[in-house]
Structure formats: structure tokens, C-alpha cells
Backbone as XML, in Angstrom:
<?xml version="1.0"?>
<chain id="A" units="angstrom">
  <residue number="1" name="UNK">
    <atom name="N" x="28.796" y="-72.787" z="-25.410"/>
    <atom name="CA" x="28.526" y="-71.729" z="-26.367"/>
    <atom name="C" x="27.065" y="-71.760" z="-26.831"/>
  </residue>
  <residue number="2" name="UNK">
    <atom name="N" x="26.106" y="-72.953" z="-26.962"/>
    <atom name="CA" x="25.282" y="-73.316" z="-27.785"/>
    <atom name="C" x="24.293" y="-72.405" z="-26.277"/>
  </residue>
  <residue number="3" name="UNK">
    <atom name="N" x="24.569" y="-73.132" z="-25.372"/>
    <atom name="CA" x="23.847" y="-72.906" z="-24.554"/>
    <atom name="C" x="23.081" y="-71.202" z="-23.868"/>
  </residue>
  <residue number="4" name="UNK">
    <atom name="N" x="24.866" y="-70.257" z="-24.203"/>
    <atom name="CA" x="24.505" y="-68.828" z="-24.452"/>
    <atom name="C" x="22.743" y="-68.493" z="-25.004"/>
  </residue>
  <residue number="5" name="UNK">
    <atom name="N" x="22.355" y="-69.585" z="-26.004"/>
    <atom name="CA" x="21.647" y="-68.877" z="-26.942"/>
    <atom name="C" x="20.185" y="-68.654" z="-25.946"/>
  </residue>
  <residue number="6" name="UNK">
    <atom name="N" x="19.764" y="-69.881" z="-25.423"/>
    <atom name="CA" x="18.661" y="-70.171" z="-23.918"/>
    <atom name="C" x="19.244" y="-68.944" z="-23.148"/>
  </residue>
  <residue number="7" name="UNK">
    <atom name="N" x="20.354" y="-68.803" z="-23.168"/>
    <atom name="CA" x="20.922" y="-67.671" z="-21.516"/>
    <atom name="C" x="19.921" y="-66.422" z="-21.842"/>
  </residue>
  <residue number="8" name="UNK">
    <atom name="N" x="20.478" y="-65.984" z="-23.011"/>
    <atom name="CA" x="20.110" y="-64.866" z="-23.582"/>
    <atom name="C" x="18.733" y="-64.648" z="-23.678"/>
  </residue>
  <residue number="9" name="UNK">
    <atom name="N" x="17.782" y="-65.310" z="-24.036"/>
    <atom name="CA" x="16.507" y="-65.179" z="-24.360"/>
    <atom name="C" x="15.626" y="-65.371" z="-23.235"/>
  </residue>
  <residue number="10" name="UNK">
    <atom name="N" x="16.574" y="-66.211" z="-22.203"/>
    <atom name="CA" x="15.556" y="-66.664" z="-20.726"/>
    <atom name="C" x="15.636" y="-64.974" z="-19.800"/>
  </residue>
  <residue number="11" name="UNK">
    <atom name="N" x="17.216" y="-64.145" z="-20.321"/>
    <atom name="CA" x="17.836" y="-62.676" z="-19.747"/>
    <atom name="C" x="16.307" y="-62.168" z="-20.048"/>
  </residue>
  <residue number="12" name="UNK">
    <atom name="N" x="16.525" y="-61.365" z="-21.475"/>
    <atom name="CA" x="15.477" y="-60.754" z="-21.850"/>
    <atom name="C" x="13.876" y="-61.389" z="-21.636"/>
  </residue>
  <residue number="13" name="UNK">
    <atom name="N" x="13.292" y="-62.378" z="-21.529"/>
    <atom name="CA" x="12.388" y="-62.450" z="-20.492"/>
    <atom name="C" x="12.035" y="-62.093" z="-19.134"/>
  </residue>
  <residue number="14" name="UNK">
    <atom name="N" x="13.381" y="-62.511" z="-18.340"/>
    <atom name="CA" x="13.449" y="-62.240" z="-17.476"/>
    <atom name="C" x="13.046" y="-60.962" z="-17.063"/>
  </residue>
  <residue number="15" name="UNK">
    <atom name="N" x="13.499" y="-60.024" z="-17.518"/>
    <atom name="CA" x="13.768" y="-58.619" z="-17.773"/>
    <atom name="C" x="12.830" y="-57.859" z="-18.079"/>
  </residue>
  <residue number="16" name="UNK">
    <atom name="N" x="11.517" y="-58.814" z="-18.535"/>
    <atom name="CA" x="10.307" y="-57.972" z="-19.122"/>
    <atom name="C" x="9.280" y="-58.369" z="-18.157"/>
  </residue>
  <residue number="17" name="UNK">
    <atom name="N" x="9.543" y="-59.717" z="-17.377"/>
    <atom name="CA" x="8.580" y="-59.767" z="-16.055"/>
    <atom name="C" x="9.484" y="-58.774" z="-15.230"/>
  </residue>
  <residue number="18" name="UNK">
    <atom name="N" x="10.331" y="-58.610" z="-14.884"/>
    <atom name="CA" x="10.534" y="-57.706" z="-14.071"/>
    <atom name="C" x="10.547" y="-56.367" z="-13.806"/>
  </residue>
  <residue number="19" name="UNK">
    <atom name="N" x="10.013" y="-55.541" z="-15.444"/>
    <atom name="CA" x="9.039" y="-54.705" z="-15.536"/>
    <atom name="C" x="8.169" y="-54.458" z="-14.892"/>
  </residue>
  <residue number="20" name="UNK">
    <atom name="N" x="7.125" y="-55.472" z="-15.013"/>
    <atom name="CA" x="5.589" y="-55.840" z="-14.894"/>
    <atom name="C" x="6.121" y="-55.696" z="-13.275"/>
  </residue>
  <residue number="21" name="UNK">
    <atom name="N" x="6.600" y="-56.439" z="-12.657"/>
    <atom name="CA" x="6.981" y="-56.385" z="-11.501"/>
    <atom name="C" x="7.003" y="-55.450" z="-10.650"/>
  </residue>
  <residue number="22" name="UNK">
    <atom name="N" x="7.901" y="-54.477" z="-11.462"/>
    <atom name="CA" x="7.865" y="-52.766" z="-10.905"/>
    <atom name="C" x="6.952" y="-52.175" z="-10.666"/>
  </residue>
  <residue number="23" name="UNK">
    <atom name="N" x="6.244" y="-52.639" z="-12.131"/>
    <atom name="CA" x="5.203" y="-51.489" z="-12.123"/>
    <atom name="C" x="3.864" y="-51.848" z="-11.154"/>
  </residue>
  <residue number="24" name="UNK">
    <atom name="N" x="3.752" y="-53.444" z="-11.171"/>
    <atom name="CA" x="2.678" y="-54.031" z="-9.987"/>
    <atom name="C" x="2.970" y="-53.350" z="-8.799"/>
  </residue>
  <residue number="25" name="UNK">
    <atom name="N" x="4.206" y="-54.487" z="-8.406"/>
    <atom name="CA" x="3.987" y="-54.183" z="-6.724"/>
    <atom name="C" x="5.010" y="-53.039" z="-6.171"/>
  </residue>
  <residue number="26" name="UNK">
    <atom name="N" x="6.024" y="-52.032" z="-7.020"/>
    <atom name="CA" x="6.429" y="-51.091" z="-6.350"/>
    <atom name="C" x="7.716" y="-51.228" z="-6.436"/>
  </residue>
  <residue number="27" name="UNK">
    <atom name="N" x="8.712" y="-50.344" z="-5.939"/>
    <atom name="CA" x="10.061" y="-50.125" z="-5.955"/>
    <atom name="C" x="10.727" y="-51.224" z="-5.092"/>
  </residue>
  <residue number="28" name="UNK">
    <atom name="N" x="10.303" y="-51.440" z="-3.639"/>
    <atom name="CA" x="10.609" y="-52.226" z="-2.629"/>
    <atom name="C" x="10.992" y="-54.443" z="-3.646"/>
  </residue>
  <residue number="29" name="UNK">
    <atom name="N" x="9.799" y="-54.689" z="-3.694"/>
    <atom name="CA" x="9.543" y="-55.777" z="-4.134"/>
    <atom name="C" x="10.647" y="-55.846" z="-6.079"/>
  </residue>
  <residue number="30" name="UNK">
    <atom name="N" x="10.304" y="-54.599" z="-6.277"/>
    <atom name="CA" x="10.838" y="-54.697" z="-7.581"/>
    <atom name="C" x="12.712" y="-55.093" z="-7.067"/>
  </residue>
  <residue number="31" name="UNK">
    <atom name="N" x="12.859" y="-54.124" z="-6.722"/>
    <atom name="CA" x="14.230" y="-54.429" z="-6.107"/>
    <atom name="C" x="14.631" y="-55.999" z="-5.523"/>
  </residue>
  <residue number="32" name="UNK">
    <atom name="N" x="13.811" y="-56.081" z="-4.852"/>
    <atom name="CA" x="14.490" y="-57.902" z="-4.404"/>
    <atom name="C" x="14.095" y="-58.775" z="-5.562"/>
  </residue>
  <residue number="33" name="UNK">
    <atom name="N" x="13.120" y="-58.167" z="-6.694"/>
    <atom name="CA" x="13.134" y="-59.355" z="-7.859"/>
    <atom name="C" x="14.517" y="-58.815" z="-8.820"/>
  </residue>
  <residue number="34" name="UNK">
    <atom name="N" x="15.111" y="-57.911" z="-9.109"/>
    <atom name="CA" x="16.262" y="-57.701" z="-9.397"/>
    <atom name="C" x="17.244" y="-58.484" z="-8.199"/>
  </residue>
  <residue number="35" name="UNK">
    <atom name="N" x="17.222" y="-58.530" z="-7.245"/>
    <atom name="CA" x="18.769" y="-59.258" z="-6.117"/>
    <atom name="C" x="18.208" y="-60.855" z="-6.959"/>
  </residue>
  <residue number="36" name="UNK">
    <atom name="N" x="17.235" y="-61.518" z="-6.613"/>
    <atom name="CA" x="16.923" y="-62.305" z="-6.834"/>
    <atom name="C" x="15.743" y="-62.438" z="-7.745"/>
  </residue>
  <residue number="37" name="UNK">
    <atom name="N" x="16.354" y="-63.103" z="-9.189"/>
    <atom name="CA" x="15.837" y="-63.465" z="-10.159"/>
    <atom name="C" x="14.779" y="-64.377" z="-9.856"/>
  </residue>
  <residue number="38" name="UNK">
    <atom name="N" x="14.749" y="-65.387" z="-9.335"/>
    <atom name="CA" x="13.538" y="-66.647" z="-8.542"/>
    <atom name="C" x="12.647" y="-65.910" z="-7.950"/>
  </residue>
  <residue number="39" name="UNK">
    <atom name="N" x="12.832" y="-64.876" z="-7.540"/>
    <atom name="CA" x="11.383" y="-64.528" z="-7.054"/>
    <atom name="C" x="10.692" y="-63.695" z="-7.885"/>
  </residue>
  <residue number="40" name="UNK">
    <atom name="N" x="11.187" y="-63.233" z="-9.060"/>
    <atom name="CA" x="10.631" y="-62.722" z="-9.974"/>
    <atom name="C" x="10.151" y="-63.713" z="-11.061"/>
  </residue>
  <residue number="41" name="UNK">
    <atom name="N" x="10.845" y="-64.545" z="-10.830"/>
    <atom name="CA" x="10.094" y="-65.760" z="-11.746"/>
    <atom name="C" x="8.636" y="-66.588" z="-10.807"/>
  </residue>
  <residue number="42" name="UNK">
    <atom name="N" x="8.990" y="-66.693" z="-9.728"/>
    <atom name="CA" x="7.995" y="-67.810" z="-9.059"/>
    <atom name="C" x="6.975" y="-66.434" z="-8.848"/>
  </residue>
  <residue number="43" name="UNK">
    <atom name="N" x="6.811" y="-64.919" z="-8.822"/>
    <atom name="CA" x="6.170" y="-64.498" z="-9.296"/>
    <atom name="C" x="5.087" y="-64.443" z="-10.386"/>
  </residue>
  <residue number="44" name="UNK">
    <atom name="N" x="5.983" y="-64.016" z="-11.428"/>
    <atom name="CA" x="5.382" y="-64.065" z="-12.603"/>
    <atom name="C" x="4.483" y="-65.178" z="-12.801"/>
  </residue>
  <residue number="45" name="UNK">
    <atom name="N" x="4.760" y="-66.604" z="-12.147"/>
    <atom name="CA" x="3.635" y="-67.767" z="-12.573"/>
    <atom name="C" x="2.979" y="-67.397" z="-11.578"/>
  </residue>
  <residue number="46" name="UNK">
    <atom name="N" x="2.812" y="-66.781" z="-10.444"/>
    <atom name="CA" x="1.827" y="-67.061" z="-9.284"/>
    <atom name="C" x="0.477" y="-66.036" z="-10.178"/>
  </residue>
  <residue number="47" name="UNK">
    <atom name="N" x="1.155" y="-64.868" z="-11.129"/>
    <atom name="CA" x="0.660" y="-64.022" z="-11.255"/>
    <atom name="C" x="0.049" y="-63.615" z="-13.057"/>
  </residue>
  <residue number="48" name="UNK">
    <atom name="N" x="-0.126" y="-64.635" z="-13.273"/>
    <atom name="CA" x="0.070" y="-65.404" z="-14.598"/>
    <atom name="C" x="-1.201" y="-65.427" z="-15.030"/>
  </residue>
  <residue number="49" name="UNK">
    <atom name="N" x="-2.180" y="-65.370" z="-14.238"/>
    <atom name="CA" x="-3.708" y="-65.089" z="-15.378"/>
    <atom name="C" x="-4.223" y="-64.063" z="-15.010"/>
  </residue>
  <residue number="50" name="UNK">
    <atom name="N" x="-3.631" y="-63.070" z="-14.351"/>
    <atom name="CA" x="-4.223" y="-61.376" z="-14.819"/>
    <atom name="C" x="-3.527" y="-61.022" z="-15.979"/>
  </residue>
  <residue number="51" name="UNK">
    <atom name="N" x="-4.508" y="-60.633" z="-17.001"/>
    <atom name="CA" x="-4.885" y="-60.192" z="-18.069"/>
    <atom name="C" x="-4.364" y="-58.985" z="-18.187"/>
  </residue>
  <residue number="52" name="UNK">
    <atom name="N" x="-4.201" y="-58.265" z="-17.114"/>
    <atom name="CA" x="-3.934" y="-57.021" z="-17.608"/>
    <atom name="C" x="-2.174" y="-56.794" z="-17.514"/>
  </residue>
  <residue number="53" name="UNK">
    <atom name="N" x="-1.759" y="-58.078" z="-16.776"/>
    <atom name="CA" x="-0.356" y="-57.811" z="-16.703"/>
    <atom name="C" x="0.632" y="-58.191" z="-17.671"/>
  </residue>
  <residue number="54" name="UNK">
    <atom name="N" x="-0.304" y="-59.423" z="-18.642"/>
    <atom name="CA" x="0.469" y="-59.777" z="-20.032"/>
    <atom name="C" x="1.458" y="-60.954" z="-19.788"/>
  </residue>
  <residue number="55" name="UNK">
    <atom name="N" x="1.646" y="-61.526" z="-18.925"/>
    <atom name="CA" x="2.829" y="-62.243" z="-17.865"/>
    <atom name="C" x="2.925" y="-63.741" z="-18.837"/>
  </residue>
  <residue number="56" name="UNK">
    <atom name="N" x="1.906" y="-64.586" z="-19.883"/>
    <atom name="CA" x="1.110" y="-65.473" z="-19.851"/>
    <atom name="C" x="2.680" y="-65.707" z="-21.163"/>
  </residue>
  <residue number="57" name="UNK">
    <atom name="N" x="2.828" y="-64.994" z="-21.916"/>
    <atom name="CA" x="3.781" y="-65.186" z="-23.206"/>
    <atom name="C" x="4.984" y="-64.940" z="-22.005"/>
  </residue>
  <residue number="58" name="UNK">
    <atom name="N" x="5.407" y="-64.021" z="-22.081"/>
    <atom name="CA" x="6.666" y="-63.979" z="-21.133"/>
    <atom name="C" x="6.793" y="-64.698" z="-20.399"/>
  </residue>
  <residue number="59" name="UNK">
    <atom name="N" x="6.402" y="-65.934" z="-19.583"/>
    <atom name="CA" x="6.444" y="-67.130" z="-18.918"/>
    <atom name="C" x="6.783" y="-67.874" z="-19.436"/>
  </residue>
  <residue number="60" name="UNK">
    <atom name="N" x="6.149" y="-68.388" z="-20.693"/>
    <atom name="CA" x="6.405" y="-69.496" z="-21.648"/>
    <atom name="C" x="7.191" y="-69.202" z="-22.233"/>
  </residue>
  <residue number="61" name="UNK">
    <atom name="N" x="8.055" y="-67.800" z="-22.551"/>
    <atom name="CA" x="9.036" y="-67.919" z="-23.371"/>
    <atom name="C" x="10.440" y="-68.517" z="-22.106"/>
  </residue>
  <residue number="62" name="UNK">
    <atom name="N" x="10.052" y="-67.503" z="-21.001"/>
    <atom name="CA" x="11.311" y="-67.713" z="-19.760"/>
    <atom name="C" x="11.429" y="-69.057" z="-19.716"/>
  </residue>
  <residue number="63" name="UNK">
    <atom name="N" x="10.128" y="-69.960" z="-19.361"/>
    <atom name="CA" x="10.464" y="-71.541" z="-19.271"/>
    <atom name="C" x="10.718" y="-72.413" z="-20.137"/>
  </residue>
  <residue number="64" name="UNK">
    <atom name="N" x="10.912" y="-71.627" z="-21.310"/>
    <atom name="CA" x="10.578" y="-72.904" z="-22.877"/>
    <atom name="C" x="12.292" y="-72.409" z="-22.743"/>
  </residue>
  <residue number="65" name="UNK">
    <atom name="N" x="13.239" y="-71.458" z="-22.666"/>
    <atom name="CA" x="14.742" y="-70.577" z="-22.773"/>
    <atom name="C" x="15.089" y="-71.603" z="-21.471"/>
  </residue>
  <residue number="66" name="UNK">
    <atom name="N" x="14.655" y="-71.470" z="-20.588"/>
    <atom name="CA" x="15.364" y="-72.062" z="-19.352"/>
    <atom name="C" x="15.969" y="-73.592" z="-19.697"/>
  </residue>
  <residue number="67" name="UNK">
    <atom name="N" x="14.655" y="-74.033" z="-20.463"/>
    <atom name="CA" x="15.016" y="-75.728" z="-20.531"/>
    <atom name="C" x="15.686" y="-75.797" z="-21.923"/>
  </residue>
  <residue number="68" name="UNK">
    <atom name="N" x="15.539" y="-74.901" z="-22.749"/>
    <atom name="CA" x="16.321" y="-74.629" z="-24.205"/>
    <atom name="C" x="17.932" y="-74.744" z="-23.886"/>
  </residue>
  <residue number="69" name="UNK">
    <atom name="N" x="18.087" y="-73.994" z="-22.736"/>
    <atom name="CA" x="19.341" y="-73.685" z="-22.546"/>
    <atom name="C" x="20.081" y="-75.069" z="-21.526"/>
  </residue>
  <residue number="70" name="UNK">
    <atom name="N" x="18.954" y="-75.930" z="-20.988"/>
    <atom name="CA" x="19.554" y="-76.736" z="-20.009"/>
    <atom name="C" x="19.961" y="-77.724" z="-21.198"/>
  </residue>
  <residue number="71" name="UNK">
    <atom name="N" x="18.792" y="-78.295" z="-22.336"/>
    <atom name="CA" x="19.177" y="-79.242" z="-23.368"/>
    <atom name="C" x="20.628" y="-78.922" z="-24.118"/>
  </residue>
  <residue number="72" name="UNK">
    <atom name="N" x="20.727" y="-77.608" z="-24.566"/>
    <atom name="CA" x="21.883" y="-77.017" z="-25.358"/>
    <atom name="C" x="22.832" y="-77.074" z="-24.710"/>
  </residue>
  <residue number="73" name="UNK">
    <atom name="N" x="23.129" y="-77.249" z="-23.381"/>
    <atom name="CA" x="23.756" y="-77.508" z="-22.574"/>
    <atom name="C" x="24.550" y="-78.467" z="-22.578"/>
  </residue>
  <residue number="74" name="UNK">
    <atom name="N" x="23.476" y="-79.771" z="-22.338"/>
    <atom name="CA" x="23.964" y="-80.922" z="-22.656"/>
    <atom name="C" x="24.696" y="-81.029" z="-23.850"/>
  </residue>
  <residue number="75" name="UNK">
    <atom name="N" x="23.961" y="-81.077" z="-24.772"/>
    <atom name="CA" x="24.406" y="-81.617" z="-26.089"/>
    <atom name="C" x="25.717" y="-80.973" z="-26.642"/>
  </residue>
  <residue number="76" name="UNK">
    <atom name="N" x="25.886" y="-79.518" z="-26.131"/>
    <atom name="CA" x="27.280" y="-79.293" z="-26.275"/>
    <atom name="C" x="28.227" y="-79.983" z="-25.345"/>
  </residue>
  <residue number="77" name="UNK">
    <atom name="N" x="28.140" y="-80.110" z="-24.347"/>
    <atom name="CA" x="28.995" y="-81.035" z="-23.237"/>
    <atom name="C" x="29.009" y="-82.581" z="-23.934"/>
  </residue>
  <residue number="78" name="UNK">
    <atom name="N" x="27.894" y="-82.735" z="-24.198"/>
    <atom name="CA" x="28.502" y="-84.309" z="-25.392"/>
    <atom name="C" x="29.072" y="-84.574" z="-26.248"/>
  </residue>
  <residue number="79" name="UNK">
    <atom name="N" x="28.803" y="-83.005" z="-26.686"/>
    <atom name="CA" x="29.738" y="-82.713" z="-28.235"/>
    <atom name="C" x="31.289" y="-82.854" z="-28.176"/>
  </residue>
  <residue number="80" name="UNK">
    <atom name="N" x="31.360" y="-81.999" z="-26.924"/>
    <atom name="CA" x="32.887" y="-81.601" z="-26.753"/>
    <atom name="C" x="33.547" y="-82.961" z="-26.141"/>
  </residue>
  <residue number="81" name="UNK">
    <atom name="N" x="32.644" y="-84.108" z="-25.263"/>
    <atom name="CA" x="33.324" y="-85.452" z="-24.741"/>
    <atom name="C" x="33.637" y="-86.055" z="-26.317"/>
  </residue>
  <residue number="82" name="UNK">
    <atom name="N" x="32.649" y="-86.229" z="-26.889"/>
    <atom name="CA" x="32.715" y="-86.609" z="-28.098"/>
    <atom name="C" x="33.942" y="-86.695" z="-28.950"/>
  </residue>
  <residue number="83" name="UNK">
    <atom name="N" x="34.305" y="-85.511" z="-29.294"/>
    <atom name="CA" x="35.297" y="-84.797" z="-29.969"/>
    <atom name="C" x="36.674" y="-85.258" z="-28.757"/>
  </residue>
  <residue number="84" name="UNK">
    <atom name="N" x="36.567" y="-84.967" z="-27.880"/>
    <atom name="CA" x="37.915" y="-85.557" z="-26.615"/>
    <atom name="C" x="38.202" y="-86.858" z="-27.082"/>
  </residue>
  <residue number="85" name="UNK">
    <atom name="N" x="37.081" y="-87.711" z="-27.313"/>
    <atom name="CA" x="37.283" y="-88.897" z="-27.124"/>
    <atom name="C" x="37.721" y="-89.407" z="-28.470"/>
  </residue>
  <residue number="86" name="UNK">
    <atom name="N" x="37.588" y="-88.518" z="-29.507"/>
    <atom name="CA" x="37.786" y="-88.973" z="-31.111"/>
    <atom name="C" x="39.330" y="-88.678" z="-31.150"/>
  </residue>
  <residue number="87" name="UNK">
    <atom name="N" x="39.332" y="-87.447" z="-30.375"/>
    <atom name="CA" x="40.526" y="-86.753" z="-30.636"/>
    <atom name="C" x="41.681" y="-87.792" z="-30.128"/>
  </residue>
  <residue number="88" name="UNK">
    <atom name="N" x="41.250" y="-88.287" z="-28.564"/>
    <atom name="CA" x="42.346" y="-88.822" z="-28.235"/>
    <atom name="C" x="42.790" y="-90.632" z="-28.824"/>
  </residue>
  <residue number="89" name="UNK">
    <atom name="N" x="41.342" y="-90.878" z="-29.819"/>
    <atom name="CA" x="42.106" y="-92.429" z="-30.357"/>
    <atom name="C" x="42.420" y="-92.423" z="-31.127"/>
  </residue>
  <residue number="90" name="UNK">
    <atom name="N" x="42.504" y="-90.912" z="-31.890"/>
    <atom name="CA" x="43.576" y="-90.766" z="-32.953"/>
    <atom name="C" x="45.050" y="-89.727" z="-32.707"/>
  </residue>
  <residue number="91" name="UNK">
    <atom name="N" x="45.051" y="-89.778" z="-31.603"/>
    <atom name="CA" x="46.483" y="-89.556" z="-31.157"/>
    <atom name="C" x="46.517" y="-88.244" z="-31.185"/>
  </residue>
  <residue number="92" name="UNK">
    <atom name="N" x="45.573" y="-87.575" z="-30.959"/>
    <atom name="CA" x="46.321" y="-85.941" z="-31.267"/>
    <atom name="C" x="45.214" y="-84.876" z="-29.979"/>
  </residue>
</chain>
């Protein structure tokens, strides 16, 4: 659940390089960065210090969400062993 919160925010990044995307290289390319999200990402960093494309915040938010969401991840999966494991040495 925790982890939703990274999903969501890495989506809408996602979503705003793949704008930029469109509008760069065209319908063709835009389209396979929609099939595949990774190439719209390993994009966006290749393409990351033109200035005029803005890419530089929207990167850092996609990669700071990506690993937001891998940590939140965890820590809910520990949460919930956690709680299994409380649950079951008190019998219930």
C-alpha cells in the first residue's frame, strides 16, 4: 500500500517525459516510449541537459519515486512479516 505512493508519482513523471518525448522526436518513437516505459526513461537521461526540453526536474523526481517506492516497499513487506510474526506468538 505504502509503496502505491512512489508508483504514483514515478506514473506522473513518467508521463511528463513522455510528453517531451512526443513532442521531440515524433509520433513513431513517442509510441514505443508509451509500449515501453524504459525507453522513455533511458531517454529522458540520455537527453537530460538540453535546456530547452526541461527533462533535468522530471528525472530526479522519476528516480528519487522509483527508489521511494522500492524502500516503501520494503518496509511495508517488513511491516506485514512483522505483524505475522507477532500475530502468530500470540496465538491468533
Amino acid at each position: 500500500m505504502l509503496s502505491m505512493i512512489g508508483s504514483f508519482i514515478a506514473f506522473v513523471a513518467g508521463i511528463m517525459v513522455l510528453v517531451k518525448l512526443f513532442q521531440q522526436e515524433g509520433a513513431l518513437k513517442g509510441i514505443l516510449g508509451l509500449i515501453c516505459m524504459l525507453y522513455t526513461y533511458i531517454w529522458g537521461w540520455q537527453n537530460i541537459k538540453k535546456e530547452e526540453l526541461q527533462l533535468k526536474t522530471w528525472m530526479y523526481v522519476w528516480t528519487g519515486a522509483i527508489i521511494l517506492g522500492i524502500i516503501l516497499n520494503i518496509i511495508s513487506s517488513v511491516i506485514a512479516q512483522t505483524f505475522d510474526s507477532v500475530s502468530g506468538a500470540l496465538g491468533g
